[in-house]
VMD Tcl script that builds the backbone (N, CA, C; Angstrom):
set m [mol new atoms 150]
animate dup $m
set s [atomselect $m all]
$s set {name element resname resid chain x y z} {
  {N N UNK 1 A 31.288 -15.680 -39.125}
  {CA C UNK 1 A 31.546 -14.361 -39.635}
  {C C UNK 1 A 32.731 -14.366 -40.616}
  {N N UNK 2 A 33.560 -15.163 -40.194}
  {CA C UNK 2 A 35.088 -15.199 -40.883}
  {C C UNK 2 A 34.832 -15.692 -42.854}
  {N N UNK 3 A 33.736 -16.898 -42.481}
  {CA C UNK 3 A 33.560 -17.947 -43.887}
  {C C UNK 3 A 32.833 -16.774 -44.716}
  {N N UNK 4 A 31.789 -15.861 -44.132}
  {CA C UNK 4 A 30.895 -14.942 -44.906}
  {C C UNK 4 A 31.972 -13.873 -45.505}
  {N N UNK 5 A 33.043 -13.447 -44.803}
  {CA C UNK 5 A 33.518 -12.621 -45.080}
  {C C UNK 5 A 34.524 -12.740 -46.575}
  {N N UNK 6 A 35.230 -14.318 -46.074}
  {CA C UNK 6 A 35.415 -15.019 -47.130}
  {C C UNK 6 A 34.757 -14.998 -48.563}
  {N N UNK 7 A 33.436 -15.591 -48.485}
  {CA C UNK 7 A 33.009 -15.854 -49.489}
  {C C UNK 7 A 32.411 -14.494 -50.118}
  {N N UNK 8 A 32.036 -13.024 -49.611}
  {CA C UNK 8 A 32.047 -12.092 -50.304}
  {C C UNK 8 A 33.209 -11.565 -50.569}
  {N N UNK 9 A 34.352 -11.959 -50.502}
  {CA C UNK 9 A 35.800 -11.599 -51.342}
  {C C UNK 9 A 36.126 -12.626 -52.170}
  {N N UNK 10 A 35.533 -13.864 -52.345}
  {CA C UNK 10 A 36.293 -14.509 -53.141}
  {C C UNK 10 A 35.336 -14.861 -54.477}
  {N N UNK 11 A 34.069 -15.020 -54.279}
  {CA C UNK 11 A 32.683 -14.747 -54.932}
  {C C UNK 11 A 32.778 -13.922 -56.745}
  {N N UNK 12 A 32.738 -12.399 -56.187}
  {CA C UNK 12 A 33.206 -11.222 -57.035}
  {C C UNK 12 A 34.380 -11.989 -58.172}
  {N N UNK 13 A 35.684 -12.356 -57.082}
  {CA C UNK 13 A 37.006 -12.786 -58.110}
  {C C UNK 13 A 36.399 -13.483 -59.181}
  {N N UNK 14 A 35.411 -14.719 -58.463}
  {CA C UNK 14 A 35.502 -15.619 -59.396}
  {C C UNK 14 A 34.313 -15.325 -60.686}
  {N N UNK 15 A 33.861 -14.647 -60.107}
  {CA C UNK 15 A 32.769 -14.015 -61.129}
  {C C UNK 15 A 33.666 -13.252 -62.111}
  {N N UNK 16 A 35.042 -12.514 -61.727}
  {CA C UNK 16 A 35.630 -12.014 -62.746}
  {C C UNK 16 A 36.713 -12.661 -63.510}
  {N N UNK 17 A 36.945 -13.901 -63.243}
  {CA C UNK 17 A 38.355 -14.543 -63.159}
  {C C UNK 17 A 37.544 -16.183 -64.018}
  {N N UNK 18 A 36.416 -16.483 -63.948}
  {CA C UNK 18 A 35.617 -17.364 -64.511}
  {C C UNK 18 A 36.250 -17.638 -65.754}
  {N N UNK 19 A 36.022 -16.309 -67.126}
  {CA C UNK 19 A 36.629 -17.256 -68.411}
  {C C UNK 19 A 37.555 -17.140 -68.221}
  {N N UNK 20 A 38.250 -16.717 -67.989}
  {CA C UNK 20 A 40.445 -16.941 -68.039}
  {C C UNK 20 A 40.627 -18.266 -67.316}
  {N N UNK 21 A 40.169 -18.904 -66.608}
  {CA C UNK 21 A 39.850 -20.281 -65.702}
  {C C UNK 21 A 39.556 -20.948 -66.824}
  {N N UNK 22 A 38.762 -20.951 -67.402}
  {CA C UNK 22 A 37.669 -21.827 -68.113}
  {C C UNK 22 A 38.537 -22.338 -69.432}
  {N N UNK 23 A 39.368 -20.602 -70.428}
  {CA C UNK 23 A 40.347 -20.999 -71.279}
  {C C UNK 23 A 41.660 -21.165 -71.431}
  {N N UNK 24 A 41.656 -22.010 -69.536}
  {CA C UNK 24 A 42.902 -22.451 -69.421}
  {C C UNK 24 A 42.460 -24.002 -68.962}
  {N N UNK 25 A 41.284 -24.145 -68.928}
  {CA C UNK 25 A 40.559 -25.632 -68.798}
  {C C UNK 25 A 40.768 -26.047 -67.239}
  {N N UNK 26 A 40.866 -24.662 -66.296}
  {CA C UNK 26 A 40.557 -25.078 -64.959}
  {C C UNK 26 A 39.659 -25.171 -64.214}
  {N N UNK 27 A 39.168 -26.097 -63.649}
  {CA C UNK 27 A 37.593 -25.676 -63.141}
  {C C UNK 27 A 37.612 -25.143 -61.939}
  {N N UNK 28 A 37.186 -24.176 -61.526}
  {CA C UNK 28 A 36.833 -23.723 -60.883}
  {C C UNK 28 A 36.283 -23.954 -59.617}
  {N N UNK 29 A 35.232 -24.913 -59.919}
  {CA C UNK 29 A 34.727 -25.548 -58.572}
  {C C UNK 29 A 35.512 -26.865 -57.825}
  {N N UNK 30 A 36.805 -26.865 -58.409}
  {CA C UNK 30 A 37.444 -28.014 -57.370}
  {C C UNK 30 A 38.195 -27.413 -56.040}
  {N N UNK 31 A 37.815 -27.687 -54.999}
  {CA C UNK 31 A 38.392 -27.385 -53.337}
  {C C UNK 31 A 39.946 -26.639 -54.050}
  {N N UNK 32 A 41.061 -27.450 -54.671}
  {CA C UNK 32 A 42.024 -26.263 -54.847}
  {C C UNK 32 A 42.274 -25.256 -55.053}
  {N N UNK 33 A 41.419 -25.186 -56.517}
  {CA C UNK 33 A 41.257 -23.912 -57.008}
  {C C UNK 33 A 40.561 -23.019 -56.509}
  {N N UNK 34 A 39.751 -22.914 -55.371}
  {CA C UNK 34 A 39.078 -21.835 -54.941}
  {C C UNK 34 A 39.945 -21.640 -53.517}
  {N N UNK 35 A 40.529 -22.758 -52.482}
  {CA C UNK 35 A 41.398 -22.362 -52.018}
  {C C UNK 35 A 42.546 -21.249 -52.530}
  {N N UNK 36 A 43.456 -21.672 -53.630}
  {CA C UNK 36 A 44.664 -20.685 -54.263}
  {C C UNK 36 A 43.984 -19.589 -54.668}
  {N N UNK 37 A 42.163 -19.651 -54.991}
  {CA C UNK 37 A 41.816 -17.847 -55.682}
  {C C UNK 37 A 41.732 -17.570 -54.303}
  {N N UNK 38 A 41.190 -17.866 -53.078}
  {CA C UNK 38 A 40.902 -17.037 -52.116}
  {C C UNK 38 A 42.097 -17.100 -51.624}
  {N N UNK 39 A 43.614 -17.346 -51.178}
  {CA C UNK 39 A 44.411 -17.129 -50.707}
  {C C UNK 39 A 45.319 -16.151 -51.567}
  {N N UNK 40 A 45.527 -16.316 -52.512}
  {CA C UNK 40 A 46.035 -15.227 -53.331}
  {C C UNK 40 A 45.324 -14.069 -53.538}
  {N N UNK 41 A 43.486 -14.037 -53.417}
  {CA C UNK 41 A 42.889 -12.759 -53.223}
  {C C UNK 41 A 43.641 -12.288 -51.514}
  {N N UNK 42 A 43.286 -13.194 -50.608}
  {CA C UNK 42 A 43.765 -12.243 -49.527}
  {C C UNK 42 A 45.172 -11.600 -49.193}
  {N N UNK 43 A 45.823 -12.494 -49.923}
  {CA C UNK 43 A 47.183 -11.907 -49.819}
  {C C UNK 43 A 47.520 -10.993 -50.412}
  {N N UNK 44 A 46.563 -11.052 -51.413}
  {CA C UNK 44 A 46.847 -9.639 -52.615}
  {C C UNK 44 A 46.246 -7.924 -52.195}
  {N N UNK 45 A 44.545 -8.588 -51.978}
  {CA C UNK 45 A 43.796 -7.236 -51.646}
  {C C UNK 45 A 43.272 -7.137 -50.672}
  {N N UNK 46 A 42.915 -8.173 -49.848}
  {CA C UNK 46 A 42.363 -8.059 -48.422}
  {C C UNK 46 A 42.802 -8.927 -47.717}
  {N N UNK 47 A 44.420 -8.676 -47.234}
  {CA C UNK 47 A 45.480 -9.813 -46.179}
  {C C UNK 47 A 44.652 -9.407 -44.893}
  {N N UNK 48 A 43.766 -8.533 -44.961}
  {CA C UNK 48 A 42.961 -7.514 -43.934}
  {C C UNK 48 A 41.963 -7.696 -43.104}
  {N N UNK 49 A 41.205 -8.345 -42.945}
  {CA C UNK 49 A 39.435 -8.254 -42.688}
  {C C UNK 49 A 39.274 -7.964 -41.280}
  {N N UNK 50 A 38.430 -6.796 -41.211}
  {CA C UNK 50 A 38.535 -6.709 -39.583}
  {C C UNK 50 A 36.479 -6.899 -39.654}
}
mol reanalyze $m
mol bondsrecalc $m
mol representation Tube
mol addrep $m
């Protein structure tokens, strides 16, 4: 439940956050970078999930 909840909050970001990634030549799909978007999404907008 926790990973689903995850991945519909962090999903959206990256769908919006994609070219600013891209024309800073970060990829996206490496384990870090989606770690730091989903920890900085939760800390930012949903530190929350019930």
């Amino acid at each position: 439940m926790w990973s689903h909840a995850f991945y519909l909050v962090h999903k959206p970001v990256f769908m919006l956050i994609d070219e600013q990634l891209a024309k800073r030549h970060i990829d996206a799909t490496l384990p870090l970078t989606i770690v730091l978007v989903t920890a900085a999404g939760s800390l930012v907008g949903g530190g929350c999930i019930a």
